[in-house]
Structures are given as structure tokens and as C-alpha cells.
C-alpha positions as CSV (number, residue, x, y, z in Angstrom):
1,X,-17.0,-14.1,8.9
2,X,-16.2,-15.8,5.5
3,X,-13.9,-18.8,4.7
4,X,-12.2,-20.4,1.8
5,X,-9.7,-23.1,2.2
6,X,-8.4,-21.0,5.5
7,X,-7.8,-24.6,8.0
8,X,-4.9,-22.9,9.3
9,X,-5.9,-19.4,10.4
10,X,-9.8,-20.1,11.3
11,X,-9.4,-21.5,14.6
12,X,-7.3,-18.0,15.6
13,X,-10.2,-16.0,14.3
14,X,-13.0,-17.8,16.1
15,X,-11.0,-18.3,19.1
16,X,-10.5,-14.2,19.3
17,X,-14.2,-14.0,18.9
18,X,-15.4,-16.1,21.1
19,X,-13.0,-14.7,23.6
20,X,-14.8,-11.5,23.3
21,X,-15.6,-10.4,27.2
22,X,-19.0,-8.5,26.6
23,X,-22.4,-8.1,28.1
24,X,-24.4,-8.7,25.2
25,X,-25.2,-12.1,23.6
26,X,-23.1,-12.4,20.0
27,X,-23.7,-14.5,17.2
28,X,-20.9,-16.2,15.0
29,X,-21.8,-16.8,11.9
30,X,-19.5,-18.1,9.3
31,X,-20.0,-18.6,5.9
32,X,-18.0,-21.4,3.7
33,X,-17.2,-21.2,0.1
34,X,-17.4,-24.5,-0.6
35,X,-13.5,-24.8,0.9
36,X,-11.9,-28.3,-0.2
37,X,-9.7,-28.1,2.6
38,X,-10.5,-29.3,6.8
39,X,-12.2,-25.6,6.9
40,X,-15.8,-27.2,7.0
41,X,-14.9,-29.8,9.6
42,X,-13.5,-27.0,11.8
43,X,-16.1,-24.9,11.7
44,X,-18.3,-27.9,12.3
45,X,-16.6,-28.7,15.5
46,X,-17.0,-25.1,16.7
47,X,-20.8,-25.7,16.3
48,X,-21.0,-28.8,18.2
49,X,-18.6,-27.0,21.3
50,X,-21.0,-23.4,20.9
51,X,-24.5,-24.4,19.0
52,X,-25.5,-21.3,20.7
53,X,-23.2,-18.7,19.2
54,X,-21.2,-20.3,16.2
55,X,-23.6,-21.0,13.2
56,X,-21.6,-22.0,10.2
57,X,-23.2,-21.6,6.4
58,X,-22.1,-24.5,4.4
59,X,-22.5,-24.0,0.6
60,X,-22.3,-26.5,-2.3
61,X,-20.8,-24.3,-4.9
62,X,-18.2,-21.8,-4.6
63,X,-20.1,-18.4,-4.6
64,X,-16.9,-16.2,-4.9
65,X,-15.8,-13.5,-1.7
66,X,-18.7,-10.9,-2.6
67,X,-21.8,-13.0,-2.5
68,X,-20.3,-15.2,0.2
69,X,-20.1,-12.0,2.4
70,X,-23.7,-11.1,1.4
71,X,-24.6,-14.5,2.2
72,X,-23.1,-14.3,6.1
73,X,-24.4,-10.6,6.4
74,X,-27.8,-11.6,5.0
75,X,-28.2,-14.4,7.8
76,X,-27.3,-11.6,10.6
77,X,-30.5,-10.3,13.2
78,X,-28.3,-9.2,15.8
79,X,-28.5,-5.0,16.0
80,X,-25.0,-4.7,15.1
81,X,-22.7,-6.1,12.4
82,X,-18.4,-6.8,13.2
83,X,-16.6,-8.0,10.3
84,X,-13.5,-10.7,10.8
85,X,-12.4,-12.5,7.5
86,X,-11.3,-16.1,8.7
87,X,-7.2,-15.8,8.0
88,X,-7.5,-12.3,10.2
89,X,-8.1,-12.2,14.0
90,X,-9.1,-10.1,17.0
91,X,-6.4,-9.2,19.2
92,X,-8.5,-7.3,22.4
93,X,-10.5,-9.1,24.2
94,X,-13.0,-6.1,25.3
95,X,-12.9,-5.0,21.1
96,X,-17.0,-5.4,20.8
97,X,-17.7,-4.1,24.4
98,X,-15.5,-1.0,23.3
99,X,-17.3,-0.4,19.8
100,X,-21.0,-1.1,21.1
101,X,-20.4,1.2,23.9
102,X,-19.5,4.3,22.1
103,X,-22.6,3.1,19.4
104,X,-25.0,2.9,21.7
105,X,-24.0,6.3,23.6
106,X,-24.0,7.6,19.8
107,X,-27.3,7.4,17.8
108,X,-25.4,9.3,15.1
109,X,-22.4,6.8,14.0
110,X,-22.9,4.5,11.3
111,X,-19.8,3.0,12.0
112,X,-17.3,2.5,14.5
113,X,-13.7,1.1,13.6
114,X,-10.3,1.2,14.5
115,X,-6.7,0.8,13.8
116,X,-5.1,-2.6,12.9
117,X,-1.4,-4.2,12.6
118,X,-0.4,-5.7,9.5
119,X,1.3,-8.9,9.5
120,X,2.9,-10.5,6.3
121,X,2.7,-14.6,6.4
122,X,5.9,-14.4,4.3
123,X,7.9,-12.0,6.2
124,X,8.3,-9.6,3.2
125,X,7.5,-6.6,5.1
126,X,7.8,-5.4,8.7
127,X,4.9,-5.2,10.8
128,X,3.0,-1.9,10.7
129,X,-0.1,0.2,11.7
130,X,-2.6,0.7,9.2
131,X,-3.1,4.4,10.0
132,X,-1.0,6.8,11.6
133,X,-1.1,7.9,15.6
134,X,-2.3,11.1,14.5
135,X,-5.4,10.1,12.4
136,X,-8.6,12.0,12.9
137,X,-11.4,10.4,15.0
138,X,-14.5,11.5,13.4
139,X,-14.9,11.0,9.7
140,X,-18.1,11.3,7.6
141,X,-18.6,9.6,3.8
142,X,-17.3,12.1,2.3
143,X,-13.8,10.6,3.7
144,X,-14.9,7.6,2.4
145,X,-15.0,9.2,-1.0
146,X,-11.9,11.3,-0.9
147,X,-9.1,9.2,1.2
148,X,-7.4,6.1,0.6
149,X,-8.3,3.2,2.3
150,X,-8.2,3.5,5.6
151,X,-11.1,1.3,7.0
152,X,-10.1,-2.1,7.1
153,X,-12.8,-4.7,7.3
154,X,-11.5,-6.5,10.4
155,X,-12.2,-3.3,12.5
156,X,-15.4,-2.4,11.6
157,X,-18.9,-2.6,13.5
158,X,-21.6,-0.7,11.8
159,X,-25.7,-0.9,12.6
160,X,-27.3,-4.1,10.4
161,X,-30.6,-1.8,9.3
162,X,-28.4,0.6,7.6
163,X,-26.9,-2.1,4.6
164,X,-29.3,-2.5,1.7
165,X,-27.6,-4.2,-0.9
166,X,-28.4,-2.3,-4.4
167,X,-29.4,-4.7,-7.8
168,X,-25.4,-4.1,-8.7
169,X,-23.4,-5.1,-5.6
170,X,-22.0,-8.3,-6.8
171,X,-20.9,-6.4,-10.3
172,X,-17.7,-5.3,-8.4
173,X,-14.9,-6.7,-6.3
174,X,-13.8,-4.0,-3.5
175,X,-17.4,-5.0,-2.0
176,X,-16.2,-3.9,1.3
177,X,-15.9,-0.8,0.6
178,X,-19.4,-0.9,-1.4
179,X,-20.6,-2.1,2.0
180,X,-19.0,0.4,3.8
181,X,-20.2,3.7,1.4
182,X,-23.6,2.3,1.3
183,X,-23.9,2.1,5.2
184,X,-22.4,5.7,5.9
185,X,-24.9,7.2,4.0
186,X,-27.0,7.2,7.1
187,X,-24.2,8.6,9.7
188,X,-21.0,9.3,11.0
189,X,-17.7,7.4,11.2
190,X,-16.0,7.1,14.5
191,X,-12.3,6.6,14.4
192,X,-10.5,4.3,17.7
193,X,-6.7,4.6,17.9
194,X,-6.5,1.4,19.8
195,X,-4.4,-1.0,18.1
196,X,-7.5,-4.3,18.4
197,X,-6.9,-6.7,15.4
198,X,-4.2,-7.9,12.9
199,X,-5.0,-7.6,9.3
200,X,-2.8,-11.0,7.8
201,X,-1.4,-10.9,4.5
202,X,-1.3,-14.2,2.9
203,X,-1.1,-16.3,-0.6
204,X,-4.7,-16.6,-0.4
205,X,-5.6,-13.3,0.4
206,X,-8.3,-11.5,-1.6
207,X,-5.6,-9.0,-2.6
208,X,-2.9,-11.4,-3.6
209,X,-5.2,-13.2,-6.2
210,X,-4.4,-10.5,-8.6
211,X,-1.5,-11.3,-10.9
212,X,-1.5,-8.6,-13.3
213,X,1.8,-7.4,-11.7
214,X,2.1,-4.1,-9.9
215,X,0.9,-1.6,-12.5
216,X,-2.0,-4.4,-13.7
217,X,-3.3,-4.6,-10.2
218,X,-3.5,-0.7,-9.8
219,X,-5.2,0.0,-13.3
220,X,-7.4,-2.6,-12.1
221,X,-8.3,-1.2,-8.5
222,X,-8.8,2.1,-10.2
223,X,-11.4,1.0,-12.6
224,X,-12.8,-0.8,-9.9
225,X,-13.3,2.5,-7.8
226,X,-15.0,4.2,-10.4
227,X,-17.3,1.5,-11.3
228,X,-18.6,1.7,-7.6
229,X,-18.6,5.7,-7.3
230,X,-20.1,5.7,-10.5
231,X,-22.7,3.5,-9.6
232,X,-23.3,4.3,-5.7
233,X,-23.9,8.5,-6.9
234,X,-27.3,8.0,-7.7
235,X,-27.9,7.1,-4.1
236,X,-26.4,9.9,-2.2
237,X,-27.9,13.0,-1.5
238,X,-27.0,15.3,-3.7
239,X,-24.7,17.9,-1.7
240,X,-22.1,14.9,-2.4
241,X,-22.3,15.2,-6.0
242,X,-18.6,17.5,-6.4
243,X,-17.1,15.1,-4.4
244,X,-17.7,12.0,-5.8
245,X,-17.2,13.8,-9.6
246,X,-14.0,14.8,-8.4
247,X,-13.3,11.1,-6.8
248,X,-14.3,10.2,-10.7
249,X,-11.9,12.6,-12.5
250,X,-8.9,11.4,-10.0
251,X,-9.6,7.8,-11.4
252,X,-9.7,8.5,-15.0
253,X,-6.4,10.6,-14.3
254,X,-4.9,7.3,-12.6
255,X,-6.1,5.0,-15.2
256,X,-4.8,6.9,-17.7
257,X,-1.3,7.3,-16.0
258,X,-1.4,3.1,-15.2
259,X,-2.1,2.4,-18.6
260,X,0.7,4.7,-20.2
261,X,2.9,2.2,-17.4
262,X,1.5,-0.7,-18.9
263,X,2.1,0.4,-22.4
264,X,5.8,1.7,-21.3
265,X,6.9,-1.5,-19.5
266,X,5.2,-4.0,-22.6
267,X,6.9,-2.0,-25.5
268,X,10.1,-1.6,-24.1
269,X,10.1,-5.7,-22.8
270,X,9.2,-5.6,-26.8
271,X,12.5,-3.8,-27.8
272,X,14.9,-5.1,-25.6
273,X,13.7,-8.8,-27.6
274,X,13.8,-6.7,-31.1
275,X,17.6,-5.8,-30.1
276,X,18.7,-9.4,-29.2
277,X,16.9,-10.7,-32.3
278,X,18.4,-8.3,-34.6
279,X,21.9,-9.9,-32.6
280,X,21.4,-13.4,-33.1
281,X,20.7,-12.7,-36.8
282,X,24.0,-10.7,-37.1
283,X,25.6,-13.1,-35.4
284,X,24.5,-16.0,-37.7
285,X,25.2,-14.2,-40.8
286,X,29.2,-13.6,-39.9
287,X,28.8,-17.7,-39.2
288,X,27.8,-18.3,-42.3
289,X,30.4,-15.5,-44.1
290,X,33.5,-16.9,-42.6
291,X,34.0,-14.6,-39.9
């Protein structure tokens, strides 16, 4: 788990966790991006209740969300790794039992995950499921590549030996899905209908820090994309190589169409102000005639 300035959603997160019923010891561990909030004090007191289980990282400079998560994954021994950012939460309590026991009765899944409600802090939106009641179970990478996002981090639990983090990992936002392509390299996904987490949408959500407006932030996530299939290629086998080159070519298609947006929407902002400045001159000019 990660936190930053999240004192009103981290006690439901850690709460959910540690409301897991299993039959395996778990490890919390949280790390802080130097939050300026009561998020450090919280997690302190959950250390003091659990020092067994809850072992908060306390940093003295903000590291930013991608080397904050390599910092908490970094710090994990345990066999497997579950993903909960601190303003999201765990809504079944048997979530880890359910995910461990298909892992363990599956040497060849990389990663186990499953279907999530979205919930919007501001009420924008309805609620609604992440993926449809129909979606496949088993998946491999090459759904990674090909799909839109469909994995939310939240749901995940994946086996800790199979992350290496390559020299370029915190070049790129998106580092969940680096994480996530990296790790099925070495298996299989398995897909859980059950409905076992809520993925929260708030101000301070990673997605809502981008301002760029809506076709800024989608030229944006597109260049992002290809920057990390661009970069990831070199480390899959090589029977993957059509698939990520045709992942690359629908980017460049998208960035291209974003950007003739972009351009669109700025020049004609530009002429509707060209119009009411031609206007107020006309108008200034029959002032000054008389009329």
C-alpha cells in the first residue's frame, strides 16, 4: 500500500486488510510519501495496535507514486504480493484466502485478480463494475498488450519473484501496468468475477492530477503507453513481437487523432476571439464616426 495526504480513506483500507479471514500470516506494509497531513500518525497508531503485521515506511522527501510503490514492493518477503492504494479498500473479507487458493492449486498464474466497483467521491457518476459479467477468466500478456485496462491495481495478487524492476521503470507514470506486463511475462492471468474491492475516485487520485483537459490527458496516456511497450519489447520473447508492433501502431494512430483534437479545439477557441476582436474594433470605429 502507498499513501499521500490520504487521512480520510486510510483507516478503511487497513481496516479491510486486516479484516482479511485467512490461514496464512500477512504483512501490511505501507509506504508514506512524505504526506503533510495526519496520514503518518495514523499509520503510526496501526503499528503500535499490530507491530506484527502493519509496518509503515516513512520517507523524508516526497518520492512521487512510482518509486513510492517500488519502495513498499521492494520491502515485501512474503511469497505473494496484493496491491491496495490507501484511498481504495477491500470489500470481502475471504479476498486473499480466495486468490492464494487458486495460486497455490495453479503453478502457472502469474496473477490472479478480479472485478471491482467504482465509486466517485463527488457523486458525478453512478456506481459501476469495472468489467462486464461476461469477461473471460483466463487471460495471458498478450491481453495485456492488446485490451484496455481492465486490471485494476486494487484486485491484483501476483507471485513477488516474478517483478524485476528494469533500469527504466521510474521513466513512466502508468507503473502499474509496467508492473503488471513485466510480471506476466512468466505466466498466466486468472480472471475472478466476484465483485471484492471498490476502486475510489477522488481529487487526489493519480488519475485526476492530470489537467490537460480531456483530449490533453488522452494524448498523454497514449504516449505513455508507447513509451512502456516500446521499452518493455526487448524483454519479451519474441513470438510477442506482432503484437506489441501492432499495440505501437494503434498509439501512433491515437496520438495522431488527439493531437489533430488538440489543434482543432485551440484554433477554433483562437477564432471565436479573432471574431469578437474584429467586433469590438467595428464597434469603436462607428463610436468614434457618429454612428
Amino acid at each position: 500500500m502507498v499513501s499521500y495526504n490520504q487521512e480520510q480513506y486510510v483507516r478503511d483500507a487497513l481496516d479491510n486488510v486486516l479484516g482479511q479471514h485467512v490461514t496464512f500470516p500477512i504483512e501490511v506494509i505501507v509506504s508514506d510519501d512524505n504526506s503533510s497531513d495526519a496520514t503518518p500518525l495514523i499509520l503510526q497508531e496501526y503499528a503500535d495496535r499490530y507491530p506484527n503485521i502493519v509496518h509503515p515506511i516513512f520517507g523524508k522527501r516526497n518520492l512521487g507514486y512510482p518509486n513510492n510503490l517500488r519502495r513498499a514492493l521492494e520491502a515485501a518477503y512474503g511469497k505473494y504480493i496484493a496491491l491496495c492504494d490507501s484511498d481504495d479498500y477491500w470489500t470481502d473479507p475471504y479476498k486473499l484466502q480466495k486468490q492464494v487458493d487458486y495460486m497455490e492449486s495453479h503453478s502457472d498464474c502469474a496473477i490472479c485478480f478480479h472485478n471491482v466497483m467504482h465509486v466517485y467521491e463527488d457523486n458525478a457518476h453512478a456506481r459501476s463494475l469495472l468489467n462486464p459479467l461476461d469477461f473471460p477468466s483466463e487471460l495471458t500478456a498478450e491481453d495485456l498488450i492488446s485490451r484496455k485496462w481492465f486490471l485494476p491495481t486494487n484486485s491484483e495478487l501476483f507471485r513477488r519473484d516474478y517483478l524485476v524492476f528494469p533500469d527504466w521503470y521510474d521513466t513512466v507514470l502508468h507503473v502499474d501496468y509496467v508492473i503488471n506486463m513485466l510480471v506476466a511475462r512468466k505466466g498466466k492471468l486468472h480472471y475472478m468475477h466476484d465483485v471484492m474491492a471498490v476502486y475510489r475516485h477522488t481529487s487526489l487520485s493519480v488519475n485526476a492530477q492530470h489537467n490537460n483537459g480531456k483530449w490533453g490527458y488522452m494524448l498523454f496516456h497514449c504516449q505513455t503507453m508507447k513509451k512502456i511497450l516500446t521499452q518493455i519489447k526487448p524483454l519479451y520473447p519474441s513470438e510477442y513481437s506482432t503484437i506489441i508492433e501492432d499495440r505501437l501502431f494503434f498509439y501512433d494512430e491515437e496520438i495522431a487523432r488527439y493531437e489533430r483534437e488538440i489543434y482543432c479545439e485551440k484554433h477554433f477557441l483562437a477564432r471565436i476571439f479573432r471574431i469578437k476582436t474584429y467586433k469590438r474594433l467595428a464597434k469603436r470605429l462607428l463610436r468614434i464616426n457618429g454612428v
